[in-house]
C-alpha positions as CSV (number, residue, x, y, z in Angstrom):
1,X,9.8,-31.2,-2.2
2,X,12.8,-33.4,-1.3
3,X,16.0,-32.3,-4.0
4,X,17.3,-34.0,-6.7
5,X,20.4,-35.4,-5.8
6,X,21.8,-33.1,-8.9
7,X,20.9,-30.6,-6.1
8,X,21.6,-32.1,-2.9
9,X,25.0,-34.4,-3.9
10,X,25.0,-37.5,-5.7
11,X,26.7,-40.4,-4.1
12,X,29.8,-42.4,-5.7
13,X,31.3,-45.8,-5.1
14,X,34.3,-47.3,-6.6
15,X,34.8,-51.0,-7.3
16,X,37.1,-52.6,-4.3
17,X,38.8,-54.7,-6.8
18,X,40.8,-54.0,-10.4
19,X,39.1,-57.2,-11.0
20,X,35.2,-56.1,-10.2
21,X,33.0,-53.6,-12.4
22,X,32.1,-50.5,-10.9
23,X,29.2,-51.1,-8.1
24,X,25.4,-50.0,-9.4
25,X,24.4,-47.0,-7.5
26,X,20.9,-46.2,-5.9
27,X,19.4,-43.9,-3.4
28,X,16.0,-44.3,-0.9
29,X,14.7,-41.6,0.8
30,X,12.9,-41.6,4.0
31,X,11.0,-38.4,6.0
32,X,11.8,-39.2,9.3
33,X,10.4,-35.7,10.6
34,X,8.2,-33.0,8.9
35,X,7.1,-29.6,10.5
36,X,4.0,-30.8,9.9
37,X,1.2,-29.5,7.3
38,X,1.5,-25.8,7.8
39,X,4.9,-25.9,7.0
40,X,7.1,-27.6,4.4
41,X,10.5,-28.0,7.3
42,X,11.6,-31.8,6.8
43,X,14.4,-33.8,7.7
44,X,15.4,-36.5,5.2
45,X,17.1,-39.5,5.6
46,X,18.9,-40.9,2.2
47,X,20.5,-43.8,1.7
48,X,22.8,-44.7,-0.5
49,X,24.0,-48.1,-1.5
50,X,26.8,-49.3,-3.8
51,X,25.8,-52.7,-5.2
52,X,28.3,-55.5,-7.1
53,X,26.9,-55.2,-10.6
54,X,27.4,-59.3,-11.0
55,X,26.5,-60.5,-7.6
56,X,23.9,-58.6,-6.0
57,X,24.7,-59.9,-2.6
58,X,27.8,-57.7,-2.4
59,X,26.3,-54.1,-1.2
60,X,27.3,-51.6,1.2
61,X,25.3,-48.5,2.2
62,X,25.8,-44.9,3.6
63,X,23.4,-42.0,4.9
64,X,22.9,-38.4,4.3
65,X,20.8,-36.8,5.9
66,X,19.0,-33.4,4.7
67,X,17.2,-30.8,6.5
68,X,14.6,-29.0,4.6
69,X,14.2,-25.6,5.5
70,X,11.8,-23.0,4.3
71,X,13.7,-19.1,4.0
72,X,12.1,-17.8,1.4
73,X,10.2,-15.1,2.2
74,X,6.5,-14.8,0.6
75,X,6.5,-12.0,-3.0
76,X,3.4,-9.3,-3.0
77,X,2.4,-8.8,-6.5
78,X,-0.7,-7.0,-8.6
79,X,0.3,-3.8,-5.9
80,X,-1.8,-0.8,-7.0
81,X,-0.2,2.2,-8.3
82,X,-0.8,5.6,-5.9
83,X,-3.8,6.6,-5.9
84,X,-5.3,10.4,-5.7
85,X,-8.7,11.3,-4.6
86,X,-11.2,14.6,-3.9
87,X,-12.2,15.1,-0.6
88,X,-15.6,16.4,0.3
89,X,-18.0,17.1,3.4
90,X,-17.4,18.3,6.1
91,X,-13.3,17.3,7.0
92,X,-12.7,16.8,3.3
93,X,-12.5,12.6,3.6
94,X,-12.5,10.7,0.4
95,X,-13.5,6.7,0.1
96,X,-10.7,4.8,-1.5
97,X,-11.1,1.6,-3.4
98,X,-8.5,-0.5,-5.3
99,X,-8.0,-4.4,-6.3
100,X,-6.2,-5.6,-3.4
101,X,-2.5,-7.1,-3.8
102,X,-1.7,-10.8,-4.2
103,X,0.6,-12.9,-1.8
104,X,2.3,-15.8,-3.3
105,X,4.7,-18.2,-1.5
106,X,6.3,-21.8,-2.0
107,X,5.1,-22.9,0.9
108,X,1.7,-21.5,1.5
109,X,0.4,-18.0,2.7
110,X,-0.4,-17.9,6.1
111,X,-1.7,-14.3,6.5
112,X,-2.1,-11.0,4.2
113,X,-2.3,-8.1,6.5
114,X,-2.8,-4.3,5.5
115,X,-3.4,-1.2,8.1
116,X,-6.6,-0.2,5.6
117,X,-8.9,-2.1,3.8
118,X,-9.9,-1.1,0.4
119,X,-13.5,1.0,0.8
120,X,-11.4,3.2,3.6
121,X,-12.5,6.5,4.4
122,X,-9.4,8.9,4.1
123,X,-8.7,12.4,5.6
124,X,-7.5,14.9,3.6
125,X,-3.5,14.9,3.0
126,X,-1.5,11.6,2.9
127,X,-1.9,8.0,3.6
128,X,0.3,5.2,3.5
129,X,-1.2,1.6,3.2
130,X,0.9,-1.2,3.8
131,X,0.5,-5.0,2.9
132,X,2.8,-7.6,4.7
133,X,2.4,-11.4,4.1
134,X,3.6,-14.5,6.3
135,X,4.2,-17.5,4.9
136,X,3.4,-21.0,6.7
137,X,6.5,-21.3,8.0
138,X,6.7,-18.0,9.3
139,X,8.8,-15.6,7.0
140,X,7.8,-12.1,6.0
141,X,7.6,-10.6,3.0
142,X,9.0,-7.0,2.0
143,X,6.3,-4.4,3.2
144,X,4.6,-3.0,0.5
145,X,3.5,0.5,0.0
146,X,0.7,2.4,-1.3
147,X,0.0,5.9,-1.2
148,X,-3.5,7.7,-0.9
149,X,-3.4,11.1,-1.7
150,X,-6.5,13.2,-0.5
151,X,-6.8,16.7,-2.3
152,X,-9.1,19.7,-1.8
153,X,-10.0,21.1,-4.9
154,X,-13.7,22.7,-3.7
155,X,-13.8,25.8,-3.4
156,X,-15.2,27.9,-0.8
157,X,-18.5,29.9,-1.3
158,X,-20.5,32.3,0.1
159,X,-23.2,31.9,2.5
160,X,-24.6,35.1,3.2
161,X,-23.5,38.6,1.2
162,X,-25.2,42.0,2.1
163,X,-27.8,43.2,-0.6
164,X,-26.7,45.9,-2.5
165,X,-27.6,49.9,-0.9
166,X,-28.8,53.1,-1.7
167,X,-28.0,55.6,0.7
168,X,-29.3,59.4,1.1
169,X,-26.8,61.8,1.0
170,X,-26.9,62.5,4.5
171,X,-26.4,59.0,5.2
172,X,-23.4,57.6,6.7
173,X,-21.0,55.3,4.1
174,X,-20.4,51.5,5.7
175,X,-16.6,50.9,5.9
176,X,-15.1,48.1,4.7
177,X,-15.2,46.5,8.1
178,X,-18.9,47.3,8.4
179,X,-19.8,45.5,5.4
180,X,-17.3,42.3,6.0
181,X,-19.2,41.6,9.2
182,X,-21.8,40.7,7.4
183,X,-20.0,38.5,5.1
184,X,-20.6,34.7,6.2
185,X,-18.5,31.9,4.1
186,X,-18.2,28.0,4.2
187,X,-15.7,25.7,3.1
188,X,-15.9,22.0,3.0
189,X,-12.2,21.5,4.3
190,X,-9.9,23.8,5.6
191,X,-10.0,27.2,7.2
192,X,-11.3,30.4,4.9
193,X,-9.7,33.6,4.1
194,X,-12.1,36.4,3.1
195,X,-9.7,38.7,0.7
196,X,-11.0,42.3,0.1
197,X,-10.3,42.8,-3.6
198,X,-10.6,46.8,-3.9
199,X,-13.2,49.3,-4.6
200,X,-13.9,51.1,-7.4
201,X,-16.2,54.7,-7.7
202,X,-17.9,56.0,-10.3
203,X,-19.7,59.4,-10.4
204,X,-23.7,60.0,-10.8
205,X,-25.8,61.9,-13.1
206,X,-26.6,64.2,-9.9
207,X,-24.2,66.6,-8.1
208,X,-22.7,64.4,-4.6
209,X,-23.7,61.5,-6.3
210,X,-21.8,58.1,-7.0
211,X,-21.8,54.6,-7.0
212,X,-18.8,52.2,-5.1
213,X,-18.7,49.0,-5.8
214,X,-16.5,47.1,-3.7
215,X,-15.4,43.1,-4.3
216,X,-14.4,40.5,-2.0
217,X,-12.8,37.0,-2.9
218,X,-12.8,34.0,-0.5
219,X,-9.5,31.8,-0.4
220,X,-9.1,28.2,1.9
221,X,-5.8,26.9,2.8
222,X,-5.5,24.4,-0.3
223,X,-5.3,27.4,-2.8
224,X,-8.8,27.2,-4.1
């Protein structure tokens, strides 16, 4: 839009004569180039001319001339707050959705670009996705953040645990070792620790006899 003159400079003219009124004056404006319709860039030609208030055939004229620039940078508004997500499967990945931002600019939006699209598949940990806009004329907006936090909170299970067993008394005790290596676990993201707990004996009704009962916990690397 070409400026007001209140914005651009209004022209003045003084009467050439104590004995004249002060001249009328007016302004025409003329485009005499534009960057065309992607961009708003013009240059202006305005003229201004005094004019005797009594005899209109007494004028005189002057040019300004104003360039019309576009450098203001395109605003990102509507940007979603962080968001936080469960991971699960295999790798712990989570699908992320979210209203995507909106680019506004004087002069037009030319592009919205983002390094994920909303319905992304997300590893486990943290991701940053960032919008940039471009107007028409080429200027870039602030980058805008959002953060997509992927959290394990499954936790791990067992897969195979030895049946409990009766032994004879001249049967040999399985250690502790023994019995984990028959212990299988699983955990949908990150690596498992098996924890052995303790044991705990408690005497028979019979002479040599007892029970142990021994427990194990499993722990993965998020805490669960």
């Amino acid at each position: 839009t070409v400026p007001h003159p209140n914005i651009s400079g209004t022209g003045f003219a003084s009467a050439g004569s104590s004995m004249c009124g002060n001249p009328i004056v007016t302004y025409n404006d003329i485009v005499t180039s534009s960057g065309g319709s992607s961009c708003n860039a013009q240059t202006v030609q305005r003229t201004w001319t005094a004019t005797d208030p009594v005899s209109g055939n007494f004028s005189t004229s002057c040019v300004q001339i104003l360039n019309l620039v576009d450098n203001q940078p395109p605003v990102i508004s509507n940007v979603p707050s962080s968001i936080t997500l469960t991971g699960t499967g295999n790798g712990c990945s989570a699908q992320g959705t979210w209203s995507v931002p909106t680019a506004t600019d004087n002069c037009g939006i030319a592009s919205l670009s983002t390094n994920f699209n909303s319905g992304s598949f997300f590893p486990q940990g943290t991701t940053t996705v960032t919008y940039v806009a471009v107007d028409n004329c080429g200027n870039h907006s602030d980058t805008i953040e959002v953060i997509i936090n992927v959290m394990d909170t499954e936790a791990p299970m067992f897969t195979n645990f030895p049946d409990d067993m009766n032994l004879d008394c001249d049967e040999t005790e399985p250690s502790t070792q023994d019995i984990e290596n028959m212990i299988n676990y699983s955990d949908n993201c990150t690596a498992v620790t098996l924890v052995f707990e303790g044991e705990n004996t408690t005497p028979g009704q019979c002479e040599n006899s007892y029970t142990v009962e021994r427990c194990w916990s499993l722990i993965d690397a998020c805490g669960n």
